[in-house]
Each structure stands twice: as C-alpha cells, then as structure tokens.
RODO-2510 file (C-alpha; in nm, 4 decimals, decimal comma):
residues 436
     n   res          X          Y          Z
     1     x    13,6035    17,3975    -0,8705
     2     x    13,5355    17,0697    -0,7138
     3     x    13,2079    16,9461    -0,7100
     4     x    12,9462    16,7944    -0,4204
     5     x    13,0238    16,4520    -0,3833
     6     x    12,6436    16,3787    -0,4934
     7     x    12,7030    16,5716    -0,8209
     8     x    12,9783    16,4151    -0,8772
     9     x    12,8328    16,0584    -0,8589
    10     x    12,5936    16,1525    -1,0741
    11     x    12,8456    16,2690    -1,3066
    12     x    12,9883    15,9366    -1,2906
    13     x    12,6453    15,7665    -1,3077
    14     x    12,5596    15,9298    -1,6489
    15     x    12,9111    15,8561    -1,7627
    16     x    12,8885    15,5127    -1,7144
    17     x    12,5533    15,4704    -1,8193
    18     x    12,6328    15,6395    -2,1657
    19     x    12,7745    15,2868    -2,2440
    20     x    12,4514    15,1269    -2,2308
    21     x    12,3398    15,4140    -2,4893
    22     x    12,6164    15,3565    -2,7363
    23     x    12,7425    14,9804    -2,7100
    24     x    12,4022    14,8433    -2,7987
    25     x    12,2834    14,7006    -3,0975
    26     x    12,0375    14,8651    -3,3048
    27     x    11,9297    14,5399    -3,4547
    28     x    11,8470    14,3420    -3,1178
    29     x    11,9413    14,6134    -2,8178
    30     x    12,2337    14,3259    -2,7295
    31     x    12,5001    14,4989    -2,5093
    32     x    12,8747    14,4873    -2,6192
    33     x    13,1155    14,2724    -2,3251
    34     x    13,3920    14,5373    -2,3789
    35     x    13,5062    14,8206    -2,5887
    36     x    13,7337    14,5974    -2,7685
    37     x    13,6465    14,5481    -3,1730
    38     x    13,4413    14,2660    -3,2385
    39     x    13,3715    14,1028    -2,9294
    40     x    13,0382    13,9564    -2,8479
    41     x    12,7816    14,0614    -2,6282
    42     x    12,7552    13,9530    -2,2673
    43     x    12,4016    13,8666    -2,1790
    44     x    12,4640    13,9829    -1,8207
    45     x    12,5857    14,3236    -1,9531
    46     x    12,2449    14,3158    -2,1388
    47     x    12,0214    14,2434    -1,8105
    48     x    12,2171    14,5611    -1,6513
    49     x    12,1293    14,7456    -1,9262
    50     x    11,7580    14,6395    -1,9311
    51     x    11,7632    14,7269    -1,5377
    52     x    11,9795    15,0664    -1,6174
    53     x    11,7262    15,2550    -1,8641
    54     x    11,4758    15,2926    -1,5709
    55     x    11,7145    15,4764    -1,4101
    56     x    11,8119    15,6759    -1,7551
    57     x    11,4342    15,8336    -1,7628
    58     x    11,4536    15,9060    -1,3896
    59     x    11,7806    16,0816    -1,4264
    60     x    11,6726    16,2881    -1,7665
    61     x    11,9494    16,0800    -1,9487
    62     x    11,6484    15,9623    -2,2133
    63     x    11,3275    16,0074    -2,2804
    64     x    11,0647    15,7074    -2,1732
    65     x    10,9484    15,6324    -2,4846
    66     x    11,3156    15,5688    -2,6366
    67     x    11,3731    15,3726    -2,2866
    68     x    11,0424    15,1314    -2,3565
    69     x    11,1508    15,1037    -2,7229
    70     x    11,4956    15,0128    -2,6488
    71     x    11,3357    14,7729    -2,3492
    72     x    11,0928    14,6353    -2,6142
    73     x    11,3178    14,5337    -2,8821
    74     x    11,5661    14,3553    -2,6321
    75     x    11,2964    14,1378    -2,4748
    76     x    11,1791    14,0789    -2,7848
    77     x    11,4719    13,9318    -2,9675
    78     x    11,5439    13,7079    -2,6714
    79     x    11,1667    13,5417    -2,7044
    80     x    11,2181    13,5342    -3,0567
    81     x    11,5394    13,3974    -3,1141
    82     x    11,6130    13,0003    -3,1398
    83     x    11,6022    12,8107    -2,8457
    84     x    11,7109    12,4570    -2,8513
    85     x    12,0030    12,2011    -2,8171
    86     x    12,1608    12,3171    -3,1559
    87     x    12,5162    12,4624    -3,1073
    88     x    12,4295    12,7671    -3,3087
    89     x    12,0943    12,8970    -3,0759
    90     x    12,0674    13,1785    -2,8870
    91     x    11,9546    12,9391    -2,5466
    92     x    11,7783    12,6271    -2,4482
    93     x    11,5496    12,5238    -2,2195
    94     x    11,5067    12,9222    -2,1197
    95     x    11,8700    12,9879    -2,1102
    96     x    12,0981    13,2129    -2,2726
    97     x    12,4537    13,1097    -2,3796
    98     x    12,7019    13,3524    -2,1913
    99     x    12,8313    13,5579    -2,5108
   100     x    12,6466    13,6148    -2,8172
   101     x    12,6955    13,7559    -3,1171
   102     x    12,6385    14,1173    -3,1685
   103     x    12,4656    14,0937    -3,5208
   104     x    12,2926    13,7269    -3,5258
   105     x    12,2038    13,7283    -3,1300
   106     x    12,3819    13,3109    -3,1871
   107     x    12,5975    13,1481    -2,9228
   108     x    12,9751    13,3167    -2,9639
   109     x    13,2698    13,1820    -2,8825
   110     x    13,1537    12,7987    -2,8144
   111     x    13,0623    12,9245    -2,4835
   112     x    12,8163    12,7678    -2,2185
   113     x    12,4676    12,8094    -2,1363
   114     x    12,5000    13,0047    -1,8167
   115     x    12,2500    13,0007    -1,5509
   116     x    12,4014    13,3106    -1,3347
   117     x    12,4154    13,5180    -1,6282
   118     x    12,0934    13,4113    -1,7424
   119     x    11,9649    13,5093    -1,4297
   120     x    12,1196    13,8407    -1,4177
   121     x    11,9426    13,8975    -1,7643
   122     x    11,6154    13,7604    -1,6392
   123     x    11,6893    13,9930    -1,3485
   124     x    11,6585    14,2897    -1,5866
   125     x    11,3713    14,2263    -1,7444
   126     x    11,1621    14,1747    -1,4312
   127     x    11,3115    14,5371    -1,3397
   128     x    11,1431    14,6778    -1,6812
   129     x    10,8100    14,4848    -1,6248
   130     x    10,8357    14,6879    -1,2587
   131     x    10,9070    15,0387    -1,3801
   132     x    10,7496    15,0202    -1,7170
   133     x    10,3784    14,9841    -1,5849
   134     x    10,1499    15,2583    -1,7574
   135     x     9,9139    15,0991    -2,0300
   136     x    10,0582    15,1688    -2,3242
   137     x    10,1220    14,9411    -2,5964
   138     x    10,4744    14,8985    -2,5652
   139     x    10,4835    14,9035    -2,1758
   140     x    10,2320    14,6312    -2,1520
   141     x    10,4258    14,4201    -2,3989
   142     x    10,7415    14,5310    -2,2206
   143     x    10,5329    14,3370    -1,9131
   144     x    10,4158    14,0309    -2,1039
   145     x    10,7447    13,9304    -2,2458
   146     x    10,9521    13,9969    -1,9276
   147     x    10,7170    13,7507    -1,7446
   148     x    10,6977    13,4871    -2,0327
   149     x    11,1011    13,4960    -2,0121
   150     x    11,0841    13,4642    -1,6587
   151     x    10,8197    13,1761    -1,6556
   152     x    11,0177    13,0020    -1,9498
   153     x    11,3851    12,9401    -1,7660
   154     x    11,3713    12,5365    -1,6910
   155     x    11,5524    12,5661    -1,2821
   156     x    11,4592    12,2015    -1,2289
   157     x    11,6397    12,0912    -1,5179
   158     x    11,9496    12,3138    -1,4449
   159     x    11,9442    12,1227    -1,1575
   160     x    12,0946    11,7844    -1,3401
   161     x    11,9317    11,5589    -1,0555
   162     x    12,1689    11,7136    -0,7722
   163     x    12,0833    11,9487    -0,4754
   164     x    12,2189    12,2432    -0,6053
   165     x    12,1929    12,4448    -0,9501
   166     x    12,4919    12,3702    -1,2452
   167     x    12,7067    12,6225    -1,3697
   168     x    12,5497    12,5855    -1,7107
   169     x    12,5305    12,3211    -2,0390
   170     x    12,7050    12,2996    -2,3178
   171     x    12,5596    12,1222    -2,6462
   172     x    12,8998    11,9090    -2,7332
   173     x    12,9352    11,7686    -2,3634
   174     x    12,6151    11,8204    -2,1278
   175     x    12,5909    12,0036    -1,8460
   176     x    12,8950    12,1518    -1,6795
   177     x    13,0545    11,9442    -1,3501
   178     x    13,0468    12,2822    -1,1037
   179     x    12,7696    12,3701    -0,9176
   180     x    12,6557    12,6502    -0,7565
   181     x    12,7645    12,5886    -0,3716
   182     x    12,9318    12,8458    -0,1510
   183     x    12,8569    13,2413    -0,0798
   184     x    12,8588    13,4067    -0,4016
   185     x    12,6768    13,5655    -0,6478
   186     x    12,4286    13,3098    -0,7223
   187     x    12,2092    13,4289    -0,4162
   188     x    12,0120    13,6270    -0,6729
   189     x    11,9859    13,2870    -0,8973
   190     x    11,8435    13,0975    -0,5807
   191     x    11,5654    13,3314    -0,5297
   192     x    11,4648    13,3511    -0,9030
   193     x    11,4963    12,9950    -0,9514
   194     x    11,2541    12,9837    -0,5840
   195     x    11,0044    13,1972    -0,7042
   196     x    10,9037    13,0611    -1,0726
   197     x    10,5449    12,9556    -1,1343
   198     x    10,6714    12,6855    -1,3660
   199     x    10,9880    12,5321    -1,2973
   200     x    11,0660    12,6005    -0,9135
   201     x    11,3749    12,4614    -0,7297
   202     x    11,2936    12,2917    -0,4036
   203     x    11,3257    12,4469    -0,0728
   204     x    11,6126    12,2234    -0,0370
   205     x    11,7901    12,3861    -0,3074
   206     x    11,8683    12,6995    -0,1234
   207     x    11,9160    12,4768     0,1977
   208     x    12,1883    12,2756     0,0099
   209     x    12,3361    12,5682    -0,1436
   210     x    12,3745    12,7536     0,2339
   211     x    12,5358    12,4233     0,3475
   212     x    12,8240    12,5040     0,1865
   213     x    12,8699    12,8696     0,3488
   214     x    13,2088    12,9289     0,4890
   215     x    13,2498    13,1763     0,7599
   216     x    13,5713    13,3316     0,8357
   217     x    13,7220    13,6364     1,1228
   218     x    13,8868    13,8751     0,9577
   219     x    14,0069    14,2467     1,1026
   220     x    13,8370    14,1641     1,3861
   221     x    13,5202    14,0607     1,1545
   222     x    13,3369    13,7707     1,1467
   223     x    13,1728    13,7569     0,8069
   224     x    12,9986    13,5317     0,5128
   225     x    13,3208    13,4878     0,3224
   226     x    13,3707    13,5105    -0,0636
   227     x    13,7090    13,6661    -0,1674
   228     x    13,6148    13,8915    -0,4760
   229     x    13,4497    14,2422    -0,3843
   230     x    13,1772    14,2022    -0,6186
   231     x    13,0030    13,8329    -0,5421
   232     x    12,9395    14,0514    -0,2172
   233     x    12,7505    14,3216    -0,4950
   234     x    12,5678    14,1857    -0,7579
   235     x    12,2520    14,0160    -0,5650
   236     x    12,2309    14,3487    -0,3613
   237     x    12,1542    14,5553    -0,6656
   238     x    11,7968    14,3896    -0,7345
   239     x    11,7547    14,3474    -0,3197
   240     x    11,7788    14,5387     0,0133
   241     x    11,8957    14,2874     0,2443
   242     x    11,8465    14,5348     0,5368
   243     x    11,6633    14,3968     0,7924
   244     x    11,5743    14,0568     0,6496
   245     x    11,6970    13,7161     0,7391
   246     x    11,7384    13,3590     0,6092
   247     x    11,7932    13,1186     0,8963
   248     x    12,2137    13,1166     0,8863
   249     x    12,1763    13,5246     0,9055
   250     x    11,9221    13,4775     1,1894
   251     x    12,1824    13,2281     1,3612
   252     x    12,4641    13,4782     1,3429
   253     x    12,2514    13,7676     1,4401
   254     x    12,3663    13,9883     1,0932
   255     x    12,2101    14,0372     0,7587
   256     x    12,3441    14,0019     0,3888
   257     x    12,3685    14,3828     0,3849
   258     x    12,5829    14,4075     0,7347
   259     x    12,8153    14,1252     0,5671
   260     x    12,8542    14,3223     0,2354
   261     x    12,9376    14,5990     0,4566
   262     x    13,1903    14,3746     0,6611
   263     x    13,3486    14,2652     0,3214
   264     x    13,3778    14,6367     0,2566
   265     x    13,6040    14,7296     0,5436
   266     x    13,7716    14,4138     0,5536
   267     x    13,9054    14,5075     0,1571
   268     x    13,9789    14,8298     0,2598
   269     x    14,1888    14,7065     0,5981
   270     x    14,3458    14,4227     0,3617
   271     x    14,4600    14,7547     0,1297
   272     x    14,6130    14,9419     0,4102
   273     x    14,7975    14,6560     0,5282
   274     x    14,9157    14,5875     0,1746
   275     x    15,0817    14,2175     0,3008
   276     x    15,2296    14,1592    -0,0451
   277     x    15,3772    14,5188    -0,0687
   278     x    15,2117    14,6130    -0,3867
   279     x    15,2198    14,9769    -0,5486
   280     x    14,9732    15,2548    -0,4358
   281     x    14,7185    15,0101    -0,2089
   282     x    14,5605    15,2344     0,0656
   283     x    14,3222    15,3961     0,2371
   284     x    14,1773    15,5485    -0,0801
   285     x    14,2975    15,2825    -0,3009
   286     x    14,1399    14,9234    -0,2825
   287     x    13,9360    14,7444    -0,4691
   288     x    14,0278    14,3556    -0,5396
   289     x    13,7869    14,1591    -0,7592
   290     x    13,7670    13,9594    -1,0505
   291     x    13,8570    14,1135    -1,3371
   292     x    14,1270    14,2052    -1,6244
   293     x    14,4599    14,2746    -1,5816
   294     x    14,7971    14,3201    -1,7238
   295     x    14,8969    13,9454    -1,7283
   296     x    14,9570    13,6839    -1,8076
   297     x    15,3303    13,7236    -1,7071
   298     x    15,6190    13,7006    -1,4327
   299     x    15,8365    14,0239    -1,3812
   300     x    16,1102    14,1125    -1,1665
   301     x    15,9654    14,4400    -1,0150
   302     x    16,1703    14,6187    -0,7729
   303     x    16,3982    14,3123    -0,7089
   304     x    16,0562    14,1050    -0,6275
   305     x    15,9166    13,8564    -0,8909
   306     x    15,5870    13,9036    -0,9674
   307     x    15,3653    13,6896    -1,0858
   308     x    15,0773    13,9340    -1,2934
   309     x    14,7227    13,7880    -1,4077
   310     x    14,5289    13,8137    -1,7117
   311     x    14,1126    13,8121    -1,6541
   312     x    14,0953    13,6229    -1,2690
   313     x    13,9046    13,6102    -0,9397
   314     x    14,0921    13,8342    -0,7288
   315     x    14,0193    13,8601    -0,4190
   316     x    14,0473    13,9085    -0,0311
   317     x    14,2710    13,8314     0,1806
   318     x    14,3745    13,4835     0,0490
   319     x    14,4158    13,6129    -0,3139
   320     x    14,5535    13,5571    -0,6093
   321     x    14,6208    13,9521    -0,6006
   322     x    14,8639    14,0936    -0,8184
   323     x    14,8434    14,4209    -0,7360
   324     x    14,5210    14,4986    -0,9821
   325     x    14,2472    14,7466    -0,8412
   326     x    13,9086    14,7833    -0,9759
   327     x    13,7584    15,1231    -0,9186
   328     x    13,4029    15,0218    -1,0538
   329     x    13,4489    14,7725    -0,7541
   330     x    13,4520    15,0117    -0,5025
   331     x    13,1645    15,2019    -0,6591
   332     x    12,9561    14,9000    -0,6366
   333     x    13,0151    14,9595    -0,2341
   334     x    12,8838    15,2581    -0,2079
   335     x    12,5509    15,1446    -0,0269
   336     x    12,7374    14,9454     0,2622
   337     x    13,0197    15,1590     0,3587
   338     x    13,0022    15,5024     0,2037
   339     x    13,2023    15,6403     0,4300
   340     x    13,5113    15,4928     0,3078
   341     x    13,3925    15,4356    -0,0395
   342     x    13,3338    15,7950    -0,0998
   343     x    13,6962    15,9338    -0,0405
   344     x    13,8362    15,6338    -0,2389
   345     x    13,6190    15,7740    -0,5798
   346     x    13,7351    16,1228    -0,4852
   347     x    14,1121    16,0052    -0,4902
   348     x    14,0213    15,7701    -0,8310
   349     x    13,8711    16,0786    -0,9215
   350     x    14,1008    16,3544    -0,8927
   351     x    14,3926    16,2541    -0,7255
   352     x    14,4815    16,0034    -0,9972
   353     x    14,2786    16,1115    -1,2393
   354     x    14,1645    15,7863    -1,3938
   355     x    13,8439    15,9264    -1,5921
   356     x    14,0375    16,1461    -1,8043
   357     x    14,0048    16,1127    -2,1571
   358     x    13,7669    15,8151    -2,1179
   359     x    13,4108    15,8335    -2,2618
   360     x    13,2533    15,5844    -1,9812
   361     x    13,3781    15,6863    -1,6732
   362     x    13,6664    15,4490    -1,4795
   363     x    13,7827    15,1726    -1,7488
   364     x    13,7939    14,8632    -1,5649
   365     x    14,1349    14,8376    -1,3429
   366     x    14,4567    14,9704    -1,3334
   367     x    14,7990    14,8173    -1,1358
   368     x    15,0337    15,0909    -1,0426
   369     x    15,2771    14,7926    -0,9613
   370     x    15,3087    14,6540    -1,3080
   371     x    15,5887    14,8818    -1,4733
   372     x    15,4134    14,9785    -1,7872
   373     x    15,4566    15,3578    -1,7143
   374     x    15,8272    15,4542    -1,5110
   375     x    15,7041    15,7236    -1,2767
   376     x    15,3379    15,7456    -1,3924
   377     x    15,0689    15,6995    -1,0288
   378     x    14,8697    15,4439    -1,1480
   379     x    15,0616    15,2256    -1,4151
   380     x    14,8944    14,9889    -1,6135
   381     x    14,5749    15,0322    -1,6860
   382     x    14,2683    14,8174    -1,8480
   383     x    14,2488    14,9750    -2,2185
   384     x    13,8464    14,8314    -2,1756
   385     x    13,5384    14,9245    -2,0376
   386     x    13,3186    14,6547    -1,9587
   387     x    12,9128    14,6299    -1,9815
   388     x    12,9122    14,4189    -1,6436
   389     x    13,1447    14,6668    -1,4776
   390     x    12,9357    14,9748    -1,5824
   391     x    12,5841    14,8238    -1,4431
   392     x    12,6523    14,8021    -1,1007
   393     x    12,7628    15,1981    -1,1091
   394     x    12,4431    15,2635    -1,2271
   395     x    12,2233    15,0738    -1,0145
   396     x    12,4474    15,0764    -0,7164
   397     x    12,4918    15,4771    -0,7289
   398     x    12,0898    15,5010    -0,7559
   399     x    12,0431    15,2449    -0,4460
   400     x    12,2810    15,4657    -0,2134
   401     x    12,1277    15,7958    -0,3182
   402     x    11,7214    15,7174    -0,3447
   403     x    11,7388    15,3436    -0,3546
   404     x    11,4579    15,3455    -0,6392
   405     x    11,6242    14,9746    -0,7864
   406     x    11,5238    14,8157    -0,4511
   407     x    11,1882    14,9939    -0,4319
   408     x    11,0745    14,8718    -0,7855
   409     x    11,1972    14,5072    -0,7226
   410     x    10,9962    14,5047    -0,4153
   411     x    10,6649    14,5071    -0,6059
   412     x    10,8178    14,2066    -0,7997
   413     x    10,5979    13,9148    -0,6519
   414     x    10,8211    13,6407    -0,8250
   415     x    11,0937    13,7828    -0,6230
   416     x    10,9171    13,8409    -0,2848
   417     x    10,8438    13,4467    -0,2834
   418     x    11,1406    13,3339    -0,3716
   419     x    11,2761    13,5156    -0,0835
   420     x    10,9958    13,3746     0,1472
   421     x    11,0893    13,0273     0,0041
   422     x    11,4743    13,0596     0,0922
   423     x    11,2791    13,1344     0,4475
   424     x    11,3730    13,5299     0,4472
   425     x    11,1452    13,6768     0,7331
   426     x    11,1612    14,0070     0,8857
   427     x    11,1577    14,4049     0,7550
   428     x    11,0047    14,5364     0,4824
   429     x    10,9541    14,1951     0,3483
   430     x    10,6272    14,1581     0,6032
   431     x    10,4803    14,4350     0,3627
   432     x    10,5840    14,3310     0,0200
   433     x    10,3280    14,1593    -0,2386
   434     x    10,2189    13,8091    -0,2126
   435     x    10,2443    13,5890    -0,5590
   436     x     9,9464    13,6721    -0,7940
***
C-alpha cells in the first residue's frame, strides 16, 4: 500500500537522518563526508548534523538528553582542539579546515581553511544554542560554547584587505585568490560574518558581494541566477526569505524565496526540454547540481560522445551537465515548489526505486545515460551517501512541513542583525529580536 505523501517524507526524513546517528564519531561527534572507508569528516556535514538532532527529538528519532550529549561533545572538541597557523590544526583564526580527520579532529587531506563551510558549521551550532535552551547543565554549556565559536571566527581577517570575503587560507601559501562574489551559497556567510559582536564585516561587504549579482530570463523567468540547484538551498535552510528584502530584491519586486522557487521550475522546464538529449530527464526526473558522478571519462553512447564528470558544479541551463541527477537536490526544493517536487520523490521513490537496499535513503545521484547497467532505468548510480547531501533532507523536509528550523533561527539575534545589516526590511523580520 502506498503511503501519504507526508508519511512518506517522513520516512525519508528519518532515513536520512539515521546517517547523522551512525557516521559520527564517538570520540569528537565529527560527521563522516561519505560512506566510503576512511575518508575524513566534512565540517559542513558536521554543522548539518549539529542543526539535524533538534529535529531528531522533535521527530522521536532520539531522546534529548542523547541529542544535548551528542551536541555537547561536538562543540566541545571544536573549542578544544588546536587553533593556529600550524599545518596539522584543526582551524585558525576561528576557522575550520574543510576535511578533518575522523579520529584526531587535524586538517585532512592538505585541504583549506574554508570560510563557507565554517560557516555552515557555525550555522549549526547557533541552531543548538536556539533549541537547546532549558537550564540544564549540558544545555547551558551547549549555549556558551555555540556563542564563544560564533564570537571567535576572525570575518575581518577573512577579508584579506578586499571588499569581499576569501574562499579560505591555506598554511603553505596564504589565503586563497577567489572570493566570495556572485549569487551563491555564501548569502548565509554574509549575514553571519554581519552579525558578529567581535569581528564584523562592513556594510560594504554585503554591498560588494551583491555587486556582482547576475540576473538572467529564463522559461519566461527572470531570476537571481546561480546554475547548481543547491547554492539556491543551503542559506534557505537556517532562513525564511518570505517576505523580506535586501535592496536588489526590493528593486526587482521578488524575494530570495520567490527566486529559489523560480530556480525550481526553471530546473524542472530545463529537464523536460532535455536540450542535450540525455537518458530519463523529465517531468519527474530533474535535479542538476554539484555533485559526484560516474566520470571522469568520454564514451560513445548511442552514437553520441559523451563527455561524463567526476565530483563538479552542475548546473542550469548553461551546464556542464552530463546527464547526472541528484535526488537529494530536489528534496532540498521541497519548500519553494512542492508541487512539482513532490511527484518527482514519488517517481525517485517508487517508480525507480532508488532507496532500495540503501540504509540512508537516496545515495547521492544516479545517470541513467551512462551505460553501466544495459536496460536497467536509472544506470549508474553514486555507490555514496554524503553528510552534506543528507542535511538539507532533514532540515528542508521539516521547513516545508512545520518550518520549526526557521522558527528557532528567528530567535537567533546574531542572525536577525546581520540580516538588518545586509539592509533586509520587511515581514516577520519587524518582529524578530534585537542584538542583546
């Protein structure tokens, strides 16, 4: 028997969720990148997870006390743990290094000191200090070390004397050339990096960063254009742009949420006019974002040579696209376009059939144009799950059916001003907590 499509997002919520529970460290509560044998953890997988057990204890997945212990012992390792210009720390100047590893919480990988994923982390934590507000021990330690984290991340030197934040640092060679310009992800970054007590970016920070905005018309849209699905998802799990405006929203007459749901449609029109003639894209099949895939390599597919990509920022309509849909992706739409999002899961769901045998819910893609499988509906598909993919399935299911994520972060005062700093006016935002 098939079940109501809110039981069965829930379903897929506590499937996905379940990662959190088992790809965690027992040591420091660091979350796993992917299901694959000895990789590191992702510190942005980690501040999903941190936002994620709230929503574990509201849905009966775990108790509160194992959700503040868990909380506890995260935050706690990351204020412990070595900060400084060593190659071998955990961070500097309150940063985390993208990937660290799973046992000794130290940089993995050589990677950089990243400022979006750092934020995303931070980002979690302020979500505990939210929910986890009784006074108990452990919740009001939960509280102090989410806002010492907070207060402790250095935005004015991440700025490197430009206009606009860096990318990140790295020990060996300094801070890294790209900045943060352009529609993207990094709106949630702005408005933490706004609202610190301690090391605030200017005004003119945000201001530079919206300079760079591109607009494009696409499907009869005109829309805030970034080509990956999910740099129009990630900011919107922590806020509910409905009804509030910066001053290039106010000029267009639209919101961030409207656009999101504008870069919904426009994916799913992209899909259904499939210009590169790829396998399976549809109505109920879309999804183009960065993520894995079955690349690197060029194949002669149906007398058509295909070029297929490894990890890459797919996106919409300008590409690269090789054919690879992300059904955690779609998911993460739910909120701004449910009515199409909710009969692409179904076919995911039971049409193809792409949870089966998999502990977390949808692994992260499949391309039913690479020929992996003769015959078989979906192909190739991603033999991972990934922490940053399962997050926003969570958080973005629980924002479309009671929108609890937003309501918590709306108490958070460091976020409220750094929204009032990027000059958001308007909505709900009237009403929300001044800084304390």
């Amino acid at each position: 028997m098939k079940l109501s499509a809110d039981i069965e997002l829930r379903v897929l919520q506590r499937e996905a969720f379940s990662y959190f529970l088992h790809e965690a460290s027992p040591r420091n509560g660091l979350i796993i990148d992917k299901t694959e044998n000895g990789c590191p953890s992702s510190i942005a997988a980690t501040g999903l997870a941190l936002a994620s057990y709230p929503i574990g204890v509201e849905r009966g997945l775990m108790t509160r006390e194992a959700a503040a212990e868990r909380t506890l012992k995260t935050l706690r390792f990351f204020w412990e743990s070595p900060q400084g210009p060593e190659p071998d720390a955990t961070g500097y100047r309150g940063f985390f290094y993208h990937f660290l590893d799973m046992e000794t919480g130290r940089r993995a990988w050589n990677c950089e000191l990243s400022t979006i994923d750092s934020a995303f982390l931070l980002a979690g934590g302020l979500t505990a200090a939210m929910y986890f507000d009784r006074d108990t021990a452990d919740e009001k330690q939960i509280r102090t070390l989410a806002d010492a984290l907070y207060r402790r991340a250095d935005w004015q030197w991440a700025l490197n004397g430009g206009a606009t934040v860096t990318h990140g640092w790295r020990p060996e060679t300094g801070f890294i050339a790209y900045r943060w310009e352009g529609y993207d992800e990094a709106l949630l970054l702005y408005f933490l990096g706004l609202g610190s007590p301690t090391f605030p970016l200017p005004e003119e920070s945000y201001t530079a960063w919206a300079s760079t905005y591109e607009w494009k018309h696409f499907y009869g849209f005109d829309y805030l254009y970034s080509g990956p699905l999910f740099t129009h998802q990630l900011s919107h799990i922590w806020v509910d742009f409905r009804g509030i405006q910066d001053a290039p929203m106010r000029e267009k007459e639209l919101d961030y949420f409207e656009n999101s749901r504008r870069a919904t449609i426009i994916q799913q029109r992209y899909a259904i006019d499939n210009p590169l003639g790829f396998a399976h894209y549809g109505e109920h099949c879309w999804g183009i974002t960065a993520t894995d895939g079955p690349g690197p390599a060029t194949l002669k597919v149906n007398g058509i040579t295909r070029q297929f990509y490894d990890y890459v920022g797919r996106g919409v309509p300008f590409g690269p696209d090789d054919g690879t849909i992300a059904p955690w992706a779609v998911v993460a739409s739910l909120p701004f376009a449910p009515k199409i999002v909710l009969p692409a899961i179904d076919h995911f769901i039971h049409d193809l059939k792409l949870k089966r045998k998999n502990p977390y819910g949808f692994k992260a893609t499949f391309n039913p144009t690479y020929p992996y499988k003769a015959g078989h509906p979906y192909g190739w598909v991603s033999p991972w799950h990934y922490g940053l993919n399962q997050g926003p399935i969570v958080l973005m299911i629980e924002n479309y059916l009671t929108g609890k994520p937003w309501d918590w972060m709306r108490r958070c005062s460091y976020l409220m001003t750094g929204l009032r700093r990027a000059g958001f006016t308007g909505g709900w935002l009237s009403e929300a907590p001044a800084a304390t």
